[in-house]
C-alpha positions as CSV (number, residue, x, y, z in Angstrom):
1,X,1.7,14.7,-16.3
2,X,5.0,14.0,-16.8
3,X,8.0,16.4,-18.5
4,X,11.0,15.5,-19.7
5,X,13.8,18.0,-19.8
6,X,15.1,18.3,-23.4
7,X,19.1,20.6,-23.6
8,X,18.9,23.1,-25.6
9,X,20.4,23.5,-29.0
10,X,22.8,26.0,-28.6
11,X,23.9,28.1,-31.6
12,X,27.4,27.0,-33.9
13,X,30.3,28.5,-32.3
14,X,32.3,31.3,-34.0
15,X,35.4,30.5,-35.8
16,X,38.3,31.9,-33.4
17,X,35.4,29.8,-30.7
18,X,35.9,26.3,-31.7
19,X,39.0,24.6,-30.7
20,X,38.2,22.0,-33.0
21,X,38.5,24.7,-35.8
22,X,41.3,26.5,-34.3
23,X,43.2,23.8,-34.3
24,X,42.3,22.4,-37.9
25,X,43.2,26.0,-39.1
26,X,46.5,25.9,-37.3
27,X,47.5,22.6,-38.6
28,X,46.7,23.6,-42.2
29,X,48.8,26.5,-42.4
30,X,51.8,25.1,-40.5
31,X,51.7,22.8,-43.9
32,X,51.5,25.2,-45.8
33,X,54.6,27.1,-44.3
34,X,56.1,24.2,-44.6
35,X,55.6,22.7,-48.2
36,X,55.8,26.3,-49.2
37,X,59.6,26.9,-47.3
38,X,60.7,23.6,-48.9
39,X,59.4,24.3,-52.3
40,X,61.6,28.0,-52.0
41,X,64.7,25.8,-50.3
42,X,64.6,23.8,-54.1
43,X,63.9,25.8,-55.9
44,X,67.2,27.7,-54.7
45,X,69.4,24.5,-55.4
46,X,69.0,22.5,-52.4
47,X,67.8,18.5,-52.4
48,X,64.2,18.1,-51.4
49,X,65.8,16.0,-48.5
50,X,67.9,19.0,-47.4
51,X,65.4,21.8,-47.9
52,X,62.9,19.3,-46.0
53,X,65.1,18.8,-43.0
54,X,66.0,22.1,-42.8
55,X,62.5,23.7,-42.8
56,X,61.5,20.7,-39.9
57,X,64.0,22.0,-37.7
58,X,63.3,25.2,-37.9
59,X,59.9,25.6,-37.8
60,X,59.8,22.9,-34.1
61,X,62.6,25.3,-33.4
62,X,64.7,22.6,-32.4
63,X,68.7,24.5,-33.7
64,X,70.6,21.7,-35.0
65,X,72.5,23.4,-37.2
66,X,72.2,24.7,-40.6
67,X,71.8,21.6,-43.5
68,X,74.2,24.1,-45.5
69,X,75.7,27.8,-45.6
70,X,72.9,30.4,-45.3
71,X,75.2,32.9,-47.4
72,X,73.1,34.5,-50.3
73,X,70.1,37.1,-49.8
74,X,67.8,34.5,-51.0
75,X,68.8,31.9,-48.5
76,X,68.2,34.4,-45.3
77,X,65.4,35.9,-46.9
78,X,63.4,32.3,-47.0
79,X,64.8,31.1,-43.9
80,X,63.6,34.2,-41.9
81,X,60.3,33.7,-43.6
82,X,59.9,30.0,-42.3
83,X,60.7,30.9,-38.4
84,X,58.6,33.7,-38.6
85,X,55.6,32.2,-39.9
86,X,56.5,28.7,-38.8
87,X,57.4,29.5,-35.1
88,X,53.8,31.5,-35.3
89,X,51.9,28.6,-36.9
90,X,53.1,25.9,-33.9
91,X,52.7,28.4,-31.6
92,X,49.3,28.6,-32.5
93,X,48.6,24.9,-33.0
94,X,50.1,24.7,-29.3
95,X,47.9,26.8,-28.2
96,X,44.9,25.3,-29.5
97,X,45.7,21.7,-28.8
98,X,46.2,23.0,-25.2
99,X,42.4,24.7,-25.2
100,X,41.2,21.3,-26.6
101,X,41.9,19.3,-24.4
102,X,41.3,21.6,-21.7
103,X,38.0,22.5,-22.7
104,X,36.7,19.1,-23.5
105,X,37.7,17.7,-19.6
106,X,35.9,21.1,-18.4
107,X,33.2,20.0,-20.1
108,X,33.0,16.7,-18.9
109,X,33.5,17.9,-15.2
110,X,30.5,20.0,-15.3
111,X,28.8,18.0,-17.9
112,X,29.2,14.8,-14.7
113,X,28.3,17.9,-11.9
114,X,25.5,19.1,-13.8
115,X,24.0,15.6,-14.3
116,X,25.0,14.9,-11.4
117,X,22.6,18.2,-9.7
118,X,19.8,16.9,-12.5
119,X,18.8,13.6,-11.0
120,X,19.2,15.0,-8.1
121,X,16.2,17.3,-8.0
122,X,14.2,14.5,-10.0
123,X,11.7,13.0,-7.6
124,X,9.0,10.2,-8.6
125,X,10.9,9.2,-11.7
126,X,11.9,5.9,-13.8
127,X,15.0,4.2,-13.4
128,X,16.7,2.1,-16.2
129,X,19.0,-0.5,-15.8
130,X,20.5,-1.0,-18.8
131,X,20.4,0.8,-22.5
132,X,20.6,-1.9,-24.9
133,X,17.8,-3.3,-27.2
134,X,15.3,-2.9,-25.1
135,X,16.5,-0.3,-22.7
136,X,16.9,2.2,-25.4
137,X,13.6,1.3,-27.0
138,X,11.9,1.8,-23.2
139,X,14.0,5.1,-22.7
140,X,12.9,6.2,-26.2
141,X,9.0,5.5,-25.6
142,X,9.4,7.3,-22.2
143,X,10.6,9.9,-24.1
144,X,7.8,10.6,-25.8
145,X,5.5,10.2,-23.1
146,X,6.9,13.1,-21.6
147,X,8.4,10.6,-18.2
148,X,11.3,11.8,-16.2
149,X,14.0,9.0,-16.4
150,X,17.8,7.6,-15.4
151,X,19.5,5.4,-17.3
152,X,22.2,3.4,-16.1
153,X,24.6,1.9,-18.1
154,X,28.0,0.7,-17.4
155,X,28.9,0.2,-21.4
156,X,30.7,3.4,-21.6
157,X,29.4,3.3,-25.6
158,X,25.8,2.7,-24.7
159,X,26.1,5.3,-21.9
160,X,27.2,8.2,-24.4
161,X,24.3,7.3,-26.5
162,X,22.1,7.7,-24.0
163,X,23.6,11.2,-23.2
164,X,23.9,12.1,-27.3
165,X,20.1,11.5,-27.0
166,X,19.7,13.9,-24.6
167,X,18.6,11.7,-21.3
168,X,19.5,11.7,-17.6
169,X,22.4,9.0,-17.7
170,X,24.6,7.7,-15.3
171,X,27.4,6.1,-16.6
172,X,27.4,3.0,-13.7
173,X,27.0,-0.2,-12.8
174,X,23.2,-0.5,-11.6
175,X,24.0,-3.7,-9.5
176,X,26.3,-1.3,-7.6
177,X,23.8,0.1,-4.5
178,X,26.1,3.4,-4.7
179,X,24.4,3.9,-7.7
180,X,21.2,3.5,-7.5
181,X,21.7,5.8,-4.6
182,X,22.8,8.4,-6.9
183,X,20.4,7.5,-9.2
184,X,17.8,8.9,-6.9
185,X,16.0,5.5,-6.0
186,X,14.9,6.4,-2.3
187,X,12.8,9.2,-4.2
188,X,12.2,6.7,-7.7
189,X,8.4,5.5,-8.2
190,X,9.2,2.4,-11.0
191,X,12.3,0.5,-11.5
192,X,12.9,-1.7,-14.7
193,X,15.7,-3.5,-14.6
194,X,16.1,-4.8,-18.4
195,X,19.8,-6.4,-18.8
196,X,20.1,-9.4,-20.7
197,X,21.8,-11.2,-17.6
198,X,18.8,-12.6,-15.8
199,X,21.4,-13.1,-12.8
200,X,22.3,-9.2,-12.5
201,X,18.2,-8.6,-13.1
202,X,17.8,-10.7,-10.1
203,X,20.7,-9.5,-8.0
204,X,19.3,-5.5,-9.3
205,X,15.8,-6.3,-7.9
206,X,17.2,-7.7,-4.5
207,X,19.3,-4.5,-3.9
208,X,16.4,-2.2,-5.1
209,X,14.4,-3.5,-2.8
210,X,15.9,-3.1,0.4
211,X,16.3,0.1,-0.7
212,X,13.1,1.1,-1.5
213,X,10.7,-1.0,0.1
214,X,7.7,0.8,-1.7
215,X,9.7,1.1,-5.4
216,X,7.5,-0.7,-7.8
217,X,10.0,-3.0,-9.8
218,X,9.3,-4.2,-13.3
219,X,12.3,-6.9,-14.6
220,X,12.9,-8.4,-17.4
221,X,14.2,-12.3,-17.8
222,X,15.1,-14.1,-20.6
223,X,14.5,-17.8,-19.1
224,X,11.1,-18.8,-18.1
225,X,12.5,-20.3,-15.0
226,X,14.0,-16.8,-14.2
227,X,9.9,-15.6,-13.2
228,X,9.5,-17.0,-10.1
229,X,13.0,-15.7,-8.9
230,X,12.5,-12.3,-10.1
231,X,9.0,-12.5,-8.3
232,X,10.3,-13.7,-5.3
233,X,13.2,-11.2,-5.0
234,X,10.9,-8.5,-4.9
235,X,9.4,-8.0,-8.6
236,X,6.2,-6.7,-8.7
237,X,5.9,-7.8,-12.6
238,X,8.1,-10.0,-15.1
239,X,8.6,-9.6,-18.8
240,X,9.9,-12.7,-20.9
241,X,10.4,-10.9,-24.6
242,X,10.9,-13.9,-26.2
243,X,7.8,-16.1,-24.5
244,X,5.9,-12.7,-25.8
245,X,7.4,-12.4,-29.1
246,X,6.7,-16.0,-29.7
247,X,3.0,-15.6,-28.4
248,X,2.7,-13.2,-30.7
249,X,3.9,-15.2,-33.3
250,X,1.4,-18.0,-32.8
251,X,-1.9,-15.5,-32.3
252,X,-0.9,-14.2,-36.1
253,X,-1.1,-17.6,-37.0
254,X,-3.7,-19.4,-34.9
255,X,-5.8,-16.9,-34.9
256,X,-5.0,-14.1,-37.8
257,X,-8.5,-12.2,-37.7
258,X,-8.0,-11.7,-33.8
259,X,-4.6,-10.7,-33.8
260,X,-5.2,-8.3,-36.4
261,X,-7.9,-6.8,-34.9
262,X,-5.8,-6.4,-31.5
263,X,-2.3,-5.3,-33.4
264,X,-3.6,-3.2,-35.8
265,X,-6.4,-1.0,-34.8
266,X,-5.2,2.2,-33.1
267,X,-8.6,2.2,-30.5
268,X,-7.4,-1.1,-29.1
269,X,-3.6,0.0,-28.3
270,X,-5.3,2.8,-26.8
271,X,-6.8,0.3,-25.0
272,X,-3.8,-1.7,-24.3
273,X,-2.5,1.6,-22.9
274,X,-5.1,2.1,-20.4
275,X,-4.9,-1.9,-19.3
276,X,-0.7,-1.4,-18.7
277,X,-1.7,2.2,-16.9
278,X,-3.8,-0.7,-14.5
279,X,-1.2,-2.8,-14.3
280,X,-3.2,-5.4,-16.7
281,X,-2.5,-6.8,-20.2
282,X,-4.6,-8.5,-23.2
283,X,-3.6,-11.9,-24.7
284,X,-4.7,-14.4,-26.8
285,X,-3.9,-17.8,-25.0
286,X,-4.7,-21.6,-27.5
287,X,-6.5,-23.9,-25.3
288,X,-4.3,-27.2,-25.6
289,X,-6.2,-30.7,-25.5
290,X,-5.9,-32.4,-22.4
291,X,-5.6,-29.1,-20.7
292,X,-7.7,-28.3,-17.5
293,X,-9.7,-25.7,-19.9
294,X,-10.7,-27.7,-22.3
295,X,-14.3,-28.5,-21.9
296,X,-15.3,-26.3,-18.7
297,X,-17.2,-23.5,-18.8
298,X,-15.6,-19.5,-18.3
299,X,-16.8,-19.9,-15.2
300,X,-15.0,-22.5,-14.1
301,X,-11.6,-21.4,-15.8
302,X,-11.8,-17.6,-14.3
303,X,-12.9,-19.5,-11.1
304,X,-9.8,-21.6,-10.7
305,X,-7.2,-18.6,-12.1
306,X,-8.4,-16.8,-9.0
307,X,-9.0,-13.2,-10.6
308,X,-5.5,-13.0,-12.3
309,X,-7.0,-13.2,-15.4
310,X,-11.1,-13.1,-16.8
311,X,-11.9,-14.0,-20.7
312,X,-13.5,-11.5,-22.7
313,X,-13.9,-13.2,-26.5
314,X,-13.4,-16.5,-27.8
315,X,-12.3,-17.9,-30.8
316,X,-13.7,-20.8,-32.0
317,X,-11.2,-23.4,-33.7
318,X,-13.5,-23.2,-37.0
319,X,-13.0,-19.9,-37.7
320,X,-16.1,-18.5,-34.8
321,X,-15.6,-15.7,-33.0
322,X,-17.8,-14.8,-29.5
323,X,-17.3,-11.5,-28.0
324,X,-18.2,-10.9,-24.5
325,X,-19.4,-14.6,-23.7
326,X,-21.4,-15.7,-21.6
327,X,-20.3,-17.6,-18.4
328,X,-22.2,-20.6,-18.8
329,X,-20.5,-20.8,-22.7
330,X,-18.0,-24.2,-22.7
331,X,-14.0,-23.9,-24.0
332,X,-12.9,-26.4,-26.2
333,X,-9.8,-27.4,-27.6
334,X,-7.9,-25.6,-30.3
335,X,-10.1,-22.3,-29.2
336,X,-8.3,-18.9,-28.8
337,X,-9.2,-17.0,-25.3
338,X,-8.6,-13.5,-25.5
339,X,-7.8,-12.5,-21.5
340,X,-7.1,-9.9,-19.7
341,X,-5.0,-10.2,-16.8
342,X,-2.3,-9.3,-14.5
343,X,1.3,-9.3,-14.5
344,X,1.0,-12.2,-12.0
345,X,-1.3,-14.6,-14.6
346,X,1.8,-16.8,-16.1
347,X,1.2,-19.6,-13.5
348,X,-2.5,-19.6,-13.6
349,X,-2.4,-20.0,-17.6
350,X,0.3,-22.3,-17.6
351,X,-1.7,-24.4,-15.6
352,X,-5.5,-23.9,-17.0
353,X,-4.5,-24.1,-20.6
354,X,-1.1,-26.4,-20.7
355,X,-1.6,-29.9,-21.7
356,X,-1.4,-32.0,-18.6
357,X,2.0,-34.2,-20.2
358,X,3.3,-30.7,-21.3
359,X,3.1,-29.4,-17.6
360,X,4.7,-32.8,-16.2
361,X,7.7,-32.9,-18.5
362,X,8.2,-28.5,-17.3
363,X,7.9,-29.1,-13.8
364,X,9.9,-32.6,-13.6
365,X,12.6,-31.3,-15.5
C-alpha cells in the first residue's frame, strides 16, 4: 500500500519568535515615537513641518542640524525622549528586518535540501509533469490514495502550490533530463506527463524513456493526431480529455439510462477502479451507419479489434438494453456498446464503429 508523507503542523510561534511579528511591532512603535515627538515639537510652538523634519532626522540618526535652538527644558527634554526611544525603535526594526530575511533564505536552503533528501529516498513512486488543471487534480487524487509522488513544475506559482499543499515538488523543467534525474526516475514505477503542450508531452516521454526503459508512461495530448506520437515515443497509454469529456457528453445524451447507471452508482466506479488498476477502461461507443459494426455479430466485432476491447451490454437504439449478450446477438446502427478495453483500443474503435466517409475524410486530411 502506498503512504504519503504529510509535514507536520507545527505549533504558532511565540511573539519575540516571529520575525514577521517582530518586525510589525517595531514598525508600529517607531510611529508612534514619531507622531508622538512631533505632536510634543507643536505643541511647544514649532510648525508641523519643522517639528516633522526634526523628529525624522533624529530618530534615522542622520545630524543635520537642529531645525531651531534647543534652548528651553521642554525642548531637550522631548528631544532626548525621541533619540532614546527613536534610536531604540530602528534599532529594533533593523534588527528584525535583518532576521527576516535571513530566516526566510534559511528556510528555503534547507526547505530545497530537505526536499531535495525526500525524493531521494522515494523509490517506486509517481512522477508529475506539470501541476495545472489536471496535474493538480491527479496530484490531489494521489493524495488521497495514500501514493508517493513528484511534481514537476517549472511555473514558479504552480510550484509553491504544490509545496503549500504539502507534496514532493521540484520546482523544474521536466523536459530537462537533469530533472527527472533528480526527480528519482531511474527508481520511478509510472510517469504521467500531463502539460497542455502536446510537443513537450512528446519530447518528456522520449527523454523518460531512454531513461527508464521499464518506467510505465502515461501522457496526456490534447490533439487526436498527437496519440500515435505519444505511442510511438514510448507511451504505454494516451489520454485525450477533451475526446473523453465529449464522449461523455454524448453517452448522457444517447444513451441517459446507461450513462447513469455507469456515472452514478458508487459499485460501478469501484469497478472502474479495479478495470484502471488492470490497465483497462469502460465506455460506451454509438455504432455509426455505414460503420464496419453495424450489422455483424459481437463476434465478429471483438474478432476484428483483436482483444483490445470485448462488449459487455448493448443498448438498443429504441430504448433496449442487453446485458451480457450473447455472441451470436447482431449490432445495428444507432446502438450503444458498452466495452471494456485497453488503453491501446482508440484505433480499433475508430475503425469498427466510424462511418466509412467519416474515417476517409480523418485519414486523408
Amino acid at each position: 500500500m502506498f503512504r504519503f508523507v504529510r509535514r507536520r503542523a507545527r505549533p504558532p510561534p511565540s511573539l519575540l519568535g516571529s520575525p514577521i511579528r517582530n518586525l510589525a511591532l517595531g514598525i508600529g512603535f517607531t510611529l508612534s515615537v514619531i507622531v508622538c515627538a512631533t505632536v510634543a515639537y507643536w505643541l511647544a510652538g514649532w510648525s508641523i513641518g519643522d517639528a516633522f523634519y526634526m523628529v525624522i532626522i533624529t530618530v534615522y540618526t542622520v545630524g543635520f542640524g537642529e531645525t531651531r535652538p534647543i534652548d528651553t527644558h521642554l525642548l531637550r527634554g522631548i528631544t532626548v525622549s525621541t533619540i532614546m526611544l527613536g534610536c531604540t525603535g530602528m534599532i529594533f526594526v533593523t534588527g528584525a528586518l535583518v532576521q527576516y530575511i535571513t530566516l526566510n533564505q534559511l528556510n528555503q536552503i534547507f526547505g530545497l535540501k530537505r526536499m531535495s533528501t525526500q525524493i531521494g529516498k522515494l523509490n517506486r513512486h509517481v512522477i508529475i509533469c506539470g501541476h495545472g488543471r489536471i496535474g493538480s487534480a491527479l496530484a490531489h487524487e494521489l493524495h488521497a490514495g495514500g501514493a508517493d509522488f513528484v511534481v514537476l513544475e517549472q511555473d514558479e506559482a504552480s510550484a509553491l502550490r504544490a509545496r503549500d499543499l504539502g507534496y514532493h515538488y521540484m520546482h523544474a523543467d521536466a523536459t530537462d533530463e537533469d530533472a527527472l534525474r533528480a526527480a528519482g526516475i531511474e527508481r520511478a514505477r509510472i510517469l504521467a506527463t500531463v502539460l497542455a503542450n502536446d510537443a513537450a508531452n512528446v519530447f518528456i516521454t522520449l527523454s523518460a524513456r531512454s531513461l527508464n526503459p521499464n518506467l510505465e508512461i502515461i501522457a496526456r495530448g490534447e490533439l487526436p493526431s498527437t496519440e500515435r506520437k505519444l505511442l510511438l515515443a514510448g507511451a504505454h497509454r494516451v489520454v485525450l480529455p477533451t475526446h473523453i469529456g465529449a464522449e461523455r457528453i454524448a453517452e448522457m445524451i444517447l444513451f441517459p439510462a446507461t450513462a447513469r447507471f455507469i456515472l452514478d452508482s458508487d459499485k460501478m466506479r469501484d469497478f472502474e477502479r479495479v478495470l484502471r488498476s488492470l490497465g483497462l477502461d469502460l465506455e460506451v461507443i454509438a455504432v455509426e451507419a455505414d460503420s464496419l459494426a453495424s450489422g455483424q455479430t459481437i463476434a465478429w466485432v471483438e474478432q476484428q479489434a483483436q482483444g483490445t476491447f470485448f462488449i459487455v451490454r448493448i443498448n438498443r437504439r429504441d430504448g433496449d438494453a442487453i446485458s451480457q449478450p450473447a455472441r451470436e446477438t447482431t449490432i445495428g446502427p444507432g446502438d450503444g456498446v458498452v466495452i471494456v478495453g485497453r488503453g491501446a483500443r482508440a484505433q480499433a474503435v475508430s475503425d469498427l464503429f466510424t462511418a466509412r466517409e467519416v474515417r476517409w475524410r480523418v485519414r486523408h486530411r
